[in-house]
C-alpha positions as CSV (number, residue, x, y, z in Angstrom):
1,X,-0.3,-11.5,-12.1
2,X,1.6,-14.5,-13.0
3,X,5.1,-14.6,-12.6
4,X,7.4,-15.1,-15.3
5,X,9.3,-17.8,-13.8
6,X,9.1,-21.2,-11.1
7,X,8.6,-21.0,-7.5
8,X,11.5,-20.6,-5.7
9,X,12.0,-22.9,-2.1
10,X,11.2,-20.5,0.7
11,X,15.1,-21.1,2.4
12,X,16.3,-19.3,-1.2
13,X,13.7,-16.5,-0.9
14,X,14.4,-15.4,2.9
15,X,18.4,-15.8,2.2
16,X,20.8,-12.2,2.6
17,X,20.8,-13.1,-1.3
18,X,18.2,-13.6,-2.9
19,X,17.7,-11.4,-5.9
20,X,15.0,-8.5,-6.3
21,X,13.4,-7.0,-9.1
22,X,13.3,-3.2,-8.7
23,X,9.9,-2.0,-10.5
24,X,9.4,1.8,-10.8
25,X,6.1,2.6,-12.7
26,X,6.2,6.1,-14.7
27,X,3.6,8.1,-15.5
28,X,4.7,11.7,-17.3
29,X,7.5,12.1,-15.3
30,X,9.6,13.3,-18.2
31,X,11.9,15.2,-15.6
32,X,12.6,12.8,-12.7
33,X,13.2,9.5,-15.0
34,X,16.2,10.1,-15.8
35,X,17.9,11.4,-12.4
36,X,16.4,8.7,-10.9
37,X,17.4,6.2,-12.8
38,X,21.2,7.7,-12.6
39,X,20.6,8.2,-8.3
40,X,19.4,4.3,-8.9
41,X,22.1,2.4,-11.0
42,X,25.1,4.3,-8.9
43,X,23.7,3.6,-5.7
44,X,23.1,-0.2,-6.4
45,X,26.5,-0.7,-8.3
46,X,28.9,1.0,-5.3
47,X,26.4,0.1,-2.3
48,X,24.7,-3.2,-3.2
49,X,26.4,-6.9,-2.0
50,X,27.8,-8.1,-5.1
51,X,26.4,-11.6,-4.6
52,X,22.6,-10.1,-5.1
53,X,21.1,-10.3,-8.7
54,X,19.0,-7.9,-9.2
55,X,17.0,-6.0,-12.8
56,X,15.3,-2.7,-12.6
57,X,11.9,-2.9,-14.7
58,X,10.5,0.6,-15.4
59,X,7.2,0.4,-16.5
60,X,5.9,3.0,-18.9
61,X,2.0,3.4,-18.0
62,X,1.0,5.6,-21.6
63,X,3.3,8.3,-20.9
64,X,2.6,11.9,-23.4
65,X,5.7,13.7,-22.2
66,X,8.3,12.3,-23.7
67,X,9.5,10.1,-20.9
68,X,9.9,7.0,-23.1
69,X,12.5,8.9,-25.2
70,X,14.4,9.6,-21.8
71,X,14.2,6.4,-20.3
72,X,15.4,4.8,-23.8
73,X,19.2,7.0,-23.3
74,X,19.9,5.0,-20.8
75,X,21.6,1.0,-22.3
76,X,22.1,-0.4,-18.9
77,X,22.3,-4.6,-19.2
78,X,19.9,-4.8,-15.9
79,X,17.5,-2.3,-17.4
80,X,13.7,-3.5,-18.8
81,X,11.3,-1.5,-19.8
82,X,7.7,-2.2,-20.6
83,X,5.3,0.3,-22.2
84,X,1.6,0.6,-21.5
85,X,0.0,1.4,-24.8
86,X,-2.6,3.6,-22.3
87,X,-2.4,5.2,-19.0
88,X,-4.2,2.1,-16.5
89,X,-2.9,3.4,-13.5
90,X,-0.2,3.5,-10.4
91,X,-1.4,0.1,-9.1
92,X,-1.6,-1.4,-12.8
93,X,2.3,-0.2,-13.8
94,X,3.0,-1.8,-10.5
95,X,1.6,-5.7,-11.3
96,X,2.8,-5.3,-14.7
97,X,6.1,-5.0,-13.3
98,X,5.5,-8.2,-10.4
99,X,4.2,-10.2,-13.6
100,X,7.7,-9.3,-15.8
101,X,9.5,-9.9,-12.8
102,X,12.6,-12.5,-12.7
103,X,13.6,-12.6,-8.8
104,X,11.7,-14.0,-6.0
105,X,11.5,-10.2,-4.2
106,X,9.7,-6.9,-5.2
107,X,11.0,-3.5,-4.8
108,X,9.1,-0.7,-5.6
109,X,9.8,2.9,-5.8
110,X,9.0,6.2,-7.8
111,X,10.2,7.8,-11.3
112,X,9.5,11.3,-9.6
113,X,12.4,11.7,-6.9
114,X,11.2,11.7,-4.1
115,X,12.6,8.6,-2.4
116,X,16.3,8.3,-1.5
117,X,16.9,5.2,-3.2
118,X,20.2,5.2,-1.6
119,X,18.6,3.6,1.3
120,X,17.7,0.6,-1.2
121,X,20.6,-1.9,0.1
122,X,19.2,-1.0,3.9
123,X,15.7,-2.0,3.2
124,X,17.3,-5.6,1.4
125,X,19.2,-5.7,4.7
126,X,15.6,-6.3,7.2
127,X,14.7,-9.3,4.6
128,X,15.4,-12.1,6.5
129,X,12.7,-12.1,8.8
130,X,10.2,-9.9,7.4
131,X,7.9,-10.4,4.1
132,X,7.8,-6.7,3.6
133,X,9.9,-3.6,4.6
134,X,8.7,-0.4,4.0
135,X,10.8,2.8,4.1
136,X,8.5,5.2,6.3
137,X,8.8,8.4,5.7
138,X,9.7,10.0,8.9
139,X,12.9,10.7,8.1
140,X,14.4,14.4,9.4
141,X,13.8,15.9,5.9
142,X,9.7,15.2,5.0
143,X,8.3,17.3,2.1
144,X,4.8,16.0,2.5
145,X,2.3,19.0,2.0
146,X,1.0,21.0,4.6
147,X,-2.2,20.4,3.5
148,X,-2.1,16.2,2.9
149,X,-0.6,16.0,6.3
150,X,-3.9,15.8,8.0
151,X,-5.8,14.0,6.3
152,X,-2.8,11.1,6.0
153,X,-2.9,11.2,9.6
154,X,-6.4,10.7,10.2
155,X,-6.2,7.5,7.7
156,X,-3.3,6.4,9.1
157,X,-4.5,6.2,12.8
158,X,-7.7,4.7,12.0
159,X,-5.8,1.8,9.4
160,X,-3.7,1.6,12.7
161,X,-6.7,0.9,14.9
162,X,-8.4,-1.6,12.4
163,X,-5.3,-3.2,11.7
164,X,-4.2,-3.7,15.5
165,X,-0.8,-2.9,14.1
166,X,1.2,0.5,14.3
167,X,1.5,2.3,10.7
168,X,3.8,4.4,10.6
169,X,3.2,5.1,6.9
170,X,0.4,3.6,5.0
171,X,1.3,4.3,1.3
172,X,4.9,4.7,1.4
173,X,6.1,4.1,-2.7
174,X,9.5,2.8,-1.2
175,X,9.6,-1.2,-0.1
176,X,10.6,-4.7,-0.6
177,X,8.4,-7.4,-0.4
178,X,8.0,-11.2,-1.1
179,X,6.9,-11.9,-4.8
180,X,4.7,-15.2,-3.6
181,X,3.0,-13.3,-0.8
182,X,2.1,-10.2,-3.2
183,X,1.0,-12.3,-5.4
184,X,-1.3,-14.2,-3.2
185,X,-3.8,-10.4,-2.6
186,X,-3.7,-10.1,-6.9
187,X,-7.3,-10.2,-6.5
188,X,-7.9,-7.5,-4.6
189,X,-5.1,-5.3,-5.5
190,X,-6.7,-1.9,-6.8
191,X,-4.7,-0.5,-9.8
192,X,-4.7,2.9,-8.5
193,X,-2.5,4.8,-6.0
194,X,-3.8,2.8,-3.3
195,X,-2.2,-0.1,-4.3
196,X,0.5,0.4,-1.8
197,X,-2.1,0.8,1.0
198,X,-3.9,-2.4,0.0
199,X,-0.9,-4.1,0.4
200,X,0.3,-2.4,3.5
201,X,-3.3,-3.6,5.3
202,X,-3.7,-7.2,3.7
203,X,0.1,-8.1,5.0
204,X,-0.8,-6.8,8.0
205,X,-4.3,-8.5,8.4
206,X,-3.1,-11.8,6.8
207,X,-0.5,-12.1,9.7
208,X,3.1,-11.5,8.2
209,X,5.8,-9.8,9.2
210,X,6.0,-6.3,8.2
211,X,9.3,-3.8,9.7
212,X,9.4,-0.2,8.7
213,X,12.5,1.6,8.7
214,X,12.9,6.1,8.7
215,X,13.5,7.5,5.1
216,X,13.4,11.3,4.4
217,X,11.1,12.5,1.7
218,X,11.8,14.8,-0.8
219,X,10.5,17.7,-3.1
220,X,9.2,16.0,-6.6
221,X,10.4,16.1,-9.9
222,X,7.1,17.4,-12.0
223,X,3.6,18.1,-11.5
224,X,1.7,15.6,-8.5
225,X,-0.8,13.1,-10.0
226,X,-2.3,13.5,-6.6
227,X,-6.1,14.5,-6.5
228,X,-6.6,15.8,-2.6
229,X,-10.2,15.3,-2.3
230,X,-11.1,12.1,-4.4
231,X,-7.8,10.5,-3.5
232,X,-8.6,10.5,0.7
233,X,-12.1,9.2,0.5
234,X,-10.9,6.6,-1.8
235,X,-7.9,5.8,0.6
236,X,-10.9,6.0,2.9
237,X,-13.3,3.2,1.4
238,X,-9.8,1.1,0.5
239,X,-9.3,1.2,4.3
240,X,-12.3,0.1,5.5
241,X,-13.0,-2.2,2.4
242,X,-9.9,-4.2,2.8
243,X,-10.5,-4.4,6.5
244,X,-13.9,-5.8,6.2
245,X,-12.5,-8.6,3.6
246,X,-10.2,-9.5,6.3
247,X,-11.4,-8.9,9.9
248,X,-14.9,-7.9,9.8
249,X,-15.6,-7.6,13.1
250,X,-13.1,-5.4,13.5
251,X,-15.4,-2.9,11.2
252,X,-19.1,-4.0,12.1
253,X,-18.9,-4.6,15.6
254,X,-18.1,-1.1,16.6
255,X,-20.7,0.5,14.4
256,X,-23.5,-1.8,16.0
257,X,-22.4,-0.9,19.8
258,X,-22.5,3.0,18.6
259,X,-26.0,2.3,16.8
260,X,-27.2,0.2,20.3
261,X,-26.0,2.8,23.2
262,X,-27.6,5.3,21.2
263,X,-30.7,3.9,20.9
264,X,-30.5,3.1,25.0
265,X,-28.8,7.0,25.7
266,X,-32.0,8.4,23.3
267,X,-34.5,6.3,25.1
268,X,-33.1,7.2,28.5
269,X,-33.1,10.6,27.9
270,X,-36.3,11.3,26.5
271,X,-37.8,9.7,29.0
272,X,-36.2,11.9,31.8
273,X,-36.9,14.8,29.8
274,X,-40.6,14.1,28.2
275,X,-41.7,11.2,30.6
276,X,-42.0,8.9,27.5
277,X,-39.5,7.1,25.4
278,X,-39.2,7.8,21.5
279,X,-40.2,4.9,20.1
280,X,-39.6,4.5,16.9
281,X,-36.4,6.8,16.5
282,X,-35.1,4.4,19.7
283,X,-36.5,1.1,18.2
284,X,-34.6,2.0,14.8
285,X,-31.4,2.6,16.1
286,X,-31.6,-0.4,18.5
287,X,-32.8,-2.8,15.3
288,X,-30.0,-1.4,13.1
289,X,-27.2,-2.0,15.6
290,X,-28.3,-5.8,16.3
291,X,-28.9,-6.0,12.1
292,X,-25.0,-4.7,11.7
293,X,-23.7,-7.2,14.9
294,X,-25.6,-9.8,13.1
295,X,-24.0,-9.0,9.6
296,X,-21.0,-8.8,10.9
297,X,-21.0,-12.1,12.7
298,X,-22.8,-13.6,9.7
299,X,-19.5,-12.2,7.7
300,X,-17.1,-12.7,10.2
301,X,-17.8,-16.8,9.9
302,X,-17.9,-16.8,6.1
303,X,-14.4,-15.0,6.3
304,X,-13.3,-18.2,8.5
305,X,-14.8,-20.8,6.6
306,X,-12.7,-19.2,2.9
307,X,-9.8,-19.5,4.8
């Protein structure tokens, strides 16, 4: 993911004006592009500080429906688009669009419409003392799914809890963030949906300064590329995976405590109840929980000794 232009002095990056690259990956979304991209252009030409240079870069990830053809109508000077030759993915459109970039900040936000990008020039606002803001959506109008809303929450408390920071919203598609610092998780960025997620935890884990601000949510343009099922145990692993690369601990430590006061509750109460303990069920839980404390120690200092 390597930038198409120099560093830029931190003072010049953290300024009220430093410019942003917009980057809006689209997949098939024949029918939200171009409303969008019309919401997008008015709301950035009548709300935005004049002073702020900015390009929007849609990036094209194999569409079949014809959305090249409407995102080509529009001959807009601050307009870029890049084409995948092959659908790669939500997370891939997405560094495509950081590599292309020109300006020392990221936005990101959707080709469906379902993000009032209205609230674009707010976000900008927060930049000065955060290296992300994210527009949550807990807005007054949120057309999440019934049916997601569950399972988002569960993820979303236990990133919370791993983290030690409040989430709000995990994979909101609506932020700003600092080029350099996106740039410095390319490794581990997943070129998926849960790109935005990835991101979300390894700001959060690495330290920096994340603020979240309400956004509604609205209906979608087009058919969701969202897969129910598959998509929550991946956000699943994601959470725990990028969690492990960062604080360990935080992951191992209460699994072995579980695995170790189980083994001491099953001895306990089969001896009260049978006058003996169970041996080897209680030995093998007590051996796994002090083999998981001593991986995650073991991981814990090679985590500290990269950094």
């Amino acid at each position: 993911m390597h930038s198409e232009t120099s560093s830029t002095p931190l003072a010049d990056v953290m300024s009220p004006t430093a410019g942003f690259s917009i980057v809006i990956p689209a997949y098939n979304e024949a029918k939200g592009a171009g409303p969008v991209l019309e919401e997008l252009f008015d709301a950035l030409e009548h709300k935005l500080d004049p002073q702020i240079e900015y390009e929007v870069i849609v990036v094209d990830d194999g569409s079949v429906d014809g959305t090249a053809e409407v995102i080509a109508k529009f001959d807009h000077p601050k307009l870029r688009v890049i084409r995948h030759p092959r659908n790669r993915g939500y997370g891939a459109a997405i560094k495509t669009g950081v590599m292309h970039s020109r300006q020392p900040w990221i936005m990101i936000t959707d080709a469906d419409g379902t993000y009032p990008n209205e609230h674009i020039p707010e976000l900008l606002a927060e930049r000065e003392l955060h290296e992300m803001v994210v527009g949550a959506r807990i807005g007054q109008i949120s057309e999440i799914p019934l049916l997601r809303r569950p399972p988002k929450w569960v993820l979303r408390k236990l990133a919370s809890y791993l983290s030690r920071s409040d989430i709000p919203d995990l994979n909101s598609g609506l932020r700003v963030m600092r080029k350099d610092v996106v740039q410095r998780f390319e490794n581990i960025l997943p070129n998926q949906f849960s790109f935005t997620s990835t991101i979300t935890l390894s700001m959060l884990s690495a330290g920096y300064h994340v603020k979240y601000l309400p956004i509604n949510y609205l209906h979608r343009a087009g058919k969701s590329k969202i897969r129910p099922i598959a998509d929550t145990l991946n956000f699943l692993k994601l959470i725990v995976r990028t969690i492990m690369y960062f604080d360990p601990l935080r992951v191992f430590l209460p699994a072995a405590v579980m695995f170790i006061v189980g083994a001491v509750a099953l001895g306990v109460g089969s001896y009260s109840i049978t006058g003996r303990v169970m041996d080897v069920s209680t030995l093998l839980l007590f051996v796994t929980g002090v083999h998981m404390l001593a991986l995650g120690m073991l991981a814990d200092a090679l985590n500290r000794r990269m950094q």
